[in-house]
Residue frames as a rotation matrix with the C-alpha (Angstrom) as fourth column:
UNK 1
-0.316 0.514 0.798 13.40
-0.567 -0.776 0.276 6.22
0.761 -0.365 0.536 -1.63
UNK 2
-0.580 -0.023 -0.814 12.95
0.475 0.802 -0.361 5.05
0.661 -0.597 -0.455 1.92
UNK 3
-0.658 0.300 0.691 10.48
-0.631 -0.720 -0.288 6.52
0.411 -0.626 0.663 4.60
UNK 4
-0.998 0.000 -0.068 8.93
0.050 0.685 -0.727 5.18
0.047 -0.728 -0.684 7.50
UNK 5
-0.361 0.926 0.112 5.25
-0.772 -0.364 0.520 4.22
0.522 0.102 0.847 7.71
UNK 6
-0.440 0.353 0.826 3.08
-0.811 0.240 -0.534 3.39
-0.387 -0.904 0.180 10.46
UNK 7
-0.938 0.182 -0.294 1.74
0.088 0.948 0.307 -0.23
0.334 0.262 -0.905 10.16
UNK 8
-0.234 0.764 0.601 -2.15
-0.962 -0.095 -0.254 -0.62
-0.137 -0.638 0.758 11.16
UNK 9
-0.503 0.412 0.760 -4.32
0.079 0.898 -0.434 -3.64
-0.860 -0.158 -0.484 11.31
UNK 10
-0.961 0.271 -0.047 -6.18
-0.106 -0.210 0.972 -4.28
0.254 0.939 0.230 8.32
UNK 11
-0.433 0.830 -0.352 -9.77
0.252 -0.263 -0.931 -3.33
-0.865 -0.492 -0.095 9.01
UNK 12
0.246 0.339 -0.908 -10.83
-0.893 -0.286 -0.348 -2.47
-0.378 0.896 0.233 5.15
UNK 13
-0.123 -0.133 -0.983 -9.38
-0.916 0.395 0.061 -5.54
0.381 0.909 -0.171 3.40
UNK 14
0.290 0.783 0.551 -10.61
-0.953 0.287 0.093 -8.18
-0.085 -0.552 0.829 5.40
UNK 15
-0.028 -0.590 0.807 -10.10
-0.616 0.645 0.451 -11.48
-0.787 -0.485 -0.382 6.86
UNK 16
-0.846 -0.205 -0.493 -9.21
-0.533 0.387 0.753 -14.41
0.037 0.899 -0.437 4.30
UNK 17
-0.142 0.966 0.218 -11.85
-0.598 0.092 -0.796 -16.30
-0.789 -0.244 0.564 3.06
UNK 18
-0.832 -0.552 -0.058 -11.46
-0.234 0.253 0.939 -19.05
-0.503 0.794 -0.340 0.53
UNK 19
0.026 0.952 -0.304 -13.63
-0.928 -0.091 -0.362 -19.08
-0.372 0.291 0.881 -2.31
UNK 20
0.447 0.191 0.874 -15.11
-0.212 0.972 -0.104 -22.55
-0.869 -0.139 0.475 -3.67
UNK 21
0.852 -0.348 -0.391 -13.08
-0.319 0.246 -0.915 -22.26
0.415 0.905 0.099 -6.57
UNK 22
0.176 -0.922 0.346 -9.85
-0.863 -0.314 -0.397 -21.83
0.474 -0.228 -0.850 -4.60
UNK 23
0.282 0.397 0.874 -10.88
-0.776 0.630 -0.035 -24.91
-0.564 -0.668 0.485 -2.58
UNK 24
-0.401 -0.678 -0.616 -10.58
-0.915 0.274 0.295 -27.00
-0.031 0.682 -0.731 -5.47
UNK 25
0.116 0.165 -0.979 -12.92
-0.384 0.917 0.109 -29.66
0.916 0.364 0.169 -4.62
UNK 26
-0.149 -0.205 -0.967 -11.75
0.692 0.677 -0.250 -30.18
0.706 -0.707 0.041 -0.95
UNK 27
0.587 0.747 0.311 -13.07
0.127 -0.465 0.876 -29.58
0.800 -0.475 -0.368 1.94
UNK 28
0.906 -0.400 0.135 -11.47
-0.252 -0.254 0.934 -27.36
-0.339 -0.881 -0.331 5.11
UNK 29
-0.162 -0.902 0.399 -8.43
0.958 -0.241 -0.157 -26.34
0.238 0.357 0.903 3.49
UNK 30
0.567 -0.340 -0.750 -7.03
0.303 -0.761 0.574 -23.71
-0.766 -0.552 -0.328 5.91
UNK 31
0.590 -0.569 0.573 -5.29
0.367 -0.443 -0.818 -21.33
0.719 0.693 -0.052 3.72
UNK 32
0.491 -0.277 -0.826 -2.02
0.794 -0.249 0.555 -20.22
-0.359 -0.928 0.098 5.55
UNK 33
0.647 -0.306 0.699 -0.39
0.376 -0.669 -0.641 -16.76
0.664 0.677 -0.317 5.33
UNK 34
-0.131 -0.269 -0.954 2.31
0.983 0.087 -0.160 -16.02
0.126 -0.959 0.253 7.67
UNK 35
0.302 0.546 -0.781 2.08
0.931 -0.344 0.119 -13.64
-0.204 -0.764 -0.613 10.09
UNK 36
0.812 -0.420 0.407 2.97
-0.190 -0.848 -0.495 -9.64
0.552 0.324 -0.768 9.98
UNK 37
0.139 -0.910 -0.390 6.28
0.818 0.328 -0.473 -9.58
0.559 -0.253 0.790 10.84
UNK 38
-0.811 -0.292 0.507 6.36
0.006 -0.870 -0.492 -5.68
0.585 -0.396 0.708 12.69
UNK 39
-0.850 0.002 -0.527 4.44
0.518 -0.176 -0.837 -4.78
-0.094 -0.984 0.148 15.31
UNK 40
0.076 0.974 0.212 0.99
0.982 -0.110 0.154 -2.64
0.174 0.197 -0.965 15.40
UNK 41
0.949 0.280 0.147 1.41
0.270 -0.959 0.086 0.91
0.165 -0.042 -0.985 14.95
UNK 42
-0.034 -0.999 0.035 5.27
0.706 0.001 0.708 0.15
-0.707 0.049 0.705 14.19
UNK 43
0.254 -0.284 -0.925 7.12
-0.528 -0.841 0.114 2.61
-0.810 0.460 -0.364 12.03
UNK 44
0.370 -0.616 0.695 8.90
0.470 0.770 0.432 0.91
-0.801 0.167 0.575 9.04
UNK 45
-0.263 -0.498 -0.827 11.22
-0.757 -0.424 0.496 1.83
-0.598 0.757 -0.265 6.43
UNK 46
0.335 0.355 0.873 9.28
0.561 0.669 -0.487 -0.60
-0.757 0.653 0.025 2.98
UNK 47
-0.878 -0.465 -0.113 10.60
0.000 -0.235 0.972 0.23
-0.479 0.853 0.206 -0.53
UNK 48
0.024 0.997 -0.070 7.05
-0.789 -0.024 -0.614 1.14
-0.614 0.070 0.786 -2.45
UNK 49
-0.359 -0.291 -0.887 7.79
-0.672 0.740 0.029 -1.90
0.648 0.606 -0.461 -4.63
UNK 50
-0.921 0.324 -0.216 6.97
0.385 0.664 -0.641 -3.96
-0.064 -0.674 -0.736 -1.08
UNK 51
-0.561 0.786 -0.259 3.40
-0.181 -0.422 -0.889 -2.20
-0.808 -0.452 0.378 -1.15
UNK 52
-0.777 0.488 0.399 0.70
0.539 0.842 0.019 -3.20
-0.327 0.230 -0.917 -2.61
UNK 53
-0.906 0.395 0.150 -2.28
-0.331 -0.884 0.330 -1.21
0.263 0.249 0.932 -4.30
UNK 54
-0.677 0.537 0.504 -5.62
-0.177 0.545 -0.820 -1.74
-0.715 -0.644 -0.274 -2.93
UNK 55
0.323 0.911 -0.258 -7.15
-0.199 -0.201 -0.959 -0.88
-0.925 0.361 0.116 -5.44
UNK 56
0.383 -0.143 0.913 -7.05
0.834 0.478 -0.275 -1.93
-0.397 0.867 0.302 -9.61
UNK 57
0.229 0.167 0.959 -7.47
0.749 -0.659 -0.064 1.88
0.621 0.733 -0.276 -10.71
UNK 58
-0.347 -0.118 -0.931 -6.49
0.734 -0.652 -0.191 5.23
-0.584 -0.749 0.312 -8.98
UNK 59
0.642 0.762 -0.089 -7.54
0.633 -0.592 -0.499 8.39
-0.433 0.264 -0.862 -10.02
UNK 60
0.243 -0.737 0.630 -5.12
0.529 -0.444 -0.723 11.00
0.813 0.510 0.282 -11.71
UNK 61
-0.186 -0.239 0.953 -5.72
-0.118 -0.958 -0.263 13.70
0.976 -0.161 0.150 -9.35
UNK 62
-0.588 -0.193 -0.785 -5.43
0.750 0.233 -0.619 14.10
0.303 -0.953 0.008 -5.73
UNK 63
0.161 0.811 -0.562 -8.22
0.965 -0.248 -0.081 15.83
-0.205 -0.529 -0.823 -3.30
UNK 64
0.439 0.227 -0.869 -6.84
0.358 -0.932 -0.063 19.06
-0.824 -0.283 -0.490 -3.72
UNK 65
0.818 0.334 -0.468 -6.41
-0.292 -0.461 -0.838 19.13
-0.496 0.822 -0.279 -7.80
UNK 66
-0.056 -0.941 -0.333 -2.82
-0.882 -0.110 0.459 18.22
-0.468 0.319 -0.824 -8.17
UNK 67
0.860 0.124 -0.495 -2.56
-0.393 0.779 -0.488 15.32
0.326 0.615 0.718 -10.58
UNK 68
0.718 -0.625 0.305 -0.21
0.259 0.647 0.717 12.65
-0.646 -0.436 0.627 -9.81
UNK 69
0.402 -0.595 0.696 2.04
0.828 -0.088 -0.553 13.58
0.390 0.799 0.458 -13.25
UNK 70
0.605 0.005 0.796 2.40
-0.002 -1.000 0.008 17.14
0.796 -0.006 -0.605 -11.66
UNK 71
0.928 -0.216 0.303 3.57
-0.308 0.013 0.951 15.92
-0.209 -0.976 -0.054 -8.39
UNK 72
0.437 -0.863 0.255 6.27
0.801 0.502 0.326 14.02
-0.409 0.062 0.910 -9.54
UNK 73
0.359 -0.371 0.857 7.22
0.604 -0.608 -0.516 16.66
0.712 0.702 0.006 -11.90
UNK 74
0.717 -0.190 0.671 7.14
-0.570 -0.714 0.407 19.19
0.401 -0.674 -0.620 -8.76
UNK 75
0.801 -0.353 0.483 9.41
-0.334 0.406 0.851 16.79
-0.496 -0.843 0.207 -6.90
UNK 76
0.721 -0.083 0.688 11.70
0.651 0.419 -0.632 16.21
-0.236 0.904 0.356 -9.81
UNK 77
0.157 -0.605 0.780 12.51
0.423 -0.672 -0.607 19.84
0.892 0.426 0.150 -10.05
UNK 78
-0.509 -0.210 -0.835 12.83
0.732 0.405 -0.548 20.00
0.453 -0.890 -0.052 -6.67
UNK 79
-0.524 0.734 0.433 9.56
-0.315 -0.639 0.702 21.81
0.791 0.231 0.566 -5.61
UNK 80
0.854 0.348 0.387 8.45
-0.520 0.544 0.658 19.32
0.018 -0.764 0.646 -3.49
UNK 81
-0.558 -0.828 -0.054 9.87
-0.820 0.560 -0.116 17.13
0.126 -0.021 -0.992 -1.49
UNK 82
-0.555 0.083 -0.828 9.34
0.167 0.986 -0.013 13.47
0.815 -0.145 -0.561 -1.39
UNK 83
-0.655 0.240 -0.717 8.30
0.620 0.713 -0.327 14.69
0.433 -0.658 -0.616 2.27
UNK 84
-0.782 0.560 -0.273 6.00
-0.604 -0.788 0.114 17.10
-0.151 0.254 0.955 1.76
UNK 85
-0.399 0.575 -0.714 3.80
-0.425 0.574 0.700 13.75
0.812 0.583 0.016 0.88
UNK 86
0.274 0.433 0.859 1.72
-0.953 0.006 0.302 12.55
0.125 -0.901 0.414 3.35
UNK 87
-0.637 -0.431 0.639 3.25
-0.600 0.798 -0.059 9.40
-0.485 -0.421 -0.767 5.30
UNK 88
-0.385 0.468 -0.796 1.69
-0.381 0.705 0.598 6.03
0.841 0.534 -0.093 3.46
UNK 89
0.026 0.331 0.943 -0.75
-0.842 0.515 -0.158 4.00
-0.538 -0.790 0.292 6.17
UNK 90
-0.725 -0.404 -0.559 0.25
-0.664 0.627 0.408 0.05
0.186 0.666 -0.722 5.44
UNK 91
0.436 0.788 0.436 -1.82
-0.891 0.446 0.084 -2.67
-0.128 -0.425 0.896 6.02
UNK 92
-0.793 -0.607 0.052 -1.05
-0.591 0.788 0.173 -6.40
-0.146 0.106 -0.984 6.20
UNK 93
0.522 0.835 0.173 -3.33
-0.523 0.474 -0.708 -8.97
-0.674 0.279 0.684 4.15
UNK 94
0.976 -0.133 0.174 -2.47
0.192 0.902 -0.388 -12.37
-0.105 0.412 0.905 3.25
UNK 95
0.641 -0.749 0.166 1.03
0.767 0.629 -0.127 -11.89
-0.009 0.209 0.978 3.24
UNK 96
-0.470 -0.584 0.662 2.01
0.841 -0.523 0.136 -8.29
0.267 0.621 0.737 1.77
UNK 97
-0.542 -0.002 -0.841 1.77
0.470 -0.830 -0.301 -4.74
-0.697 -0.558 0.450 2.58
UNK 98
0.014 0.619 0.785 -1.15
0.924 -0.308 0.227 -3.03
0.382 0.722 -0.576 1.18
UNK 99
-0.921 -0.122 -0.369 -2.25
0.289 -0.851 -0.439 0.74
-0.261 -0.511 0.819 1.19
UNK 100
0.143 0.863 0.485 -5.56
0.959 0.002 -0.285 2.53
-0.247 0.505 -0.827 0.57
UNK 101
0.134 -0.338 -0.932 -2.92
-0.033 -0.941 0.336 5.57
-0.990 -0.014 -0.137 -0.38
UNK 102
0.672 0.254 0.696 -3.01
0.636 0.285 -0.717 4.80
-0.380 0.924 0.030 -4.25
UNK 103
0.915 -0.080 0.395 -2.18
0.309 -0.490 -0.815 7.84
0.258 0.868 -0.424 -5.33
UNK 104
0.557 -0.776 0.296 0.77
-0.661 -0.199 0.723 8.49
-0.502 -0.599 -0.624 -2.70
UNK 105
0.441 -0.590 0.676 2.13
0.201 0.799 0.566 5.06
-0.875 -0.114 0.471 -3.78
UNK 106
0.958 0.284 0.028 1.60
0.153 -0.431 -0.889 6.06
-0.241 0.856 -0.457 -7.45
UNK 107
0.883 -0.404 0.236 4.23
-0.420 -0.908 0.015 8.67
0.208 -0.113 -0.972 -6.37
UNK 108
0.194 -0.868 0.457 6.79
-0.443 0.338 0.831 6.68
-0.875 -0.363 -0.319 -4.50
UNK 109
0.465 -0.242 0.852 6.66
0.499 0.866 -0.026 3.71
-0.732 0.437 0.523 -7.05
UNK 110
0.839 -0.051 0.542 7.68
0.536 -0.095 -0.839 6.13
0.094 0.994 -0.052 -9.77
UNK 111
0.758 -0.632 0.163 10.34
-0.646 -0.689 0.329 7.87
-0.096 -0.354 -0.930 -7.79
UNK 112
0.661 -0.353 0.663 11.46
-0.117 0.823 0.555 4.61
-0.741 -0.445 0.503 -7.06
């Protein structure tokens, strides 16, 4: 499952910040992550496997009642399509594509 999604800045998951554990004892250790490779407000084609979850937990259900188990199921029997889901917004932090779409990803990752 491939489909393009807009890249943004990361504005929710904020800038790095090493904690004094990570430090280790020394002092001013720059943590490096390399840069975003795409562009701001690029399209891209990411395999949800390349995305990240922002979150630990998601809810089951989505804003307007549908449980994630249902969606897939609808898209399965070919009710829905795949694009019928709203587009994923990525973010870049520390390295790796994140979303604050959870439950979207949910979806892809299990199509996947």
């Amino acid at each position: 499952l491939k489909r393009g999604l807009p890249f943004l800045p990361s504005l929710l998951l904020g800038g790095c910040q090493p904690s004094p554990e990570e430090v280790d004892g020394q002092e001013d250790v720059p943590l490096s992550w390399p840069s975003c490779p795409d562009e701001v407000g690029a399209v891209m084609n990411l395999q949800p496997s390349q995305i990240g979850f922002s979150h630990s937990s998601c809810s089951a259900q989505f804003k307007d009642g549908r449980t994630i188990l249902s969606t897939l199921m609808e898209i399965l029997s070919g009710k829905l399509s795949p694009d019928d889901i709203e587009e994923l917004r990525v973010y870049w932090h520390q390295g790796m594509y994140y979303t604050l779409g959870n439950r979207r990803l949910c979806v892809y990752r299990l199509l996947e």
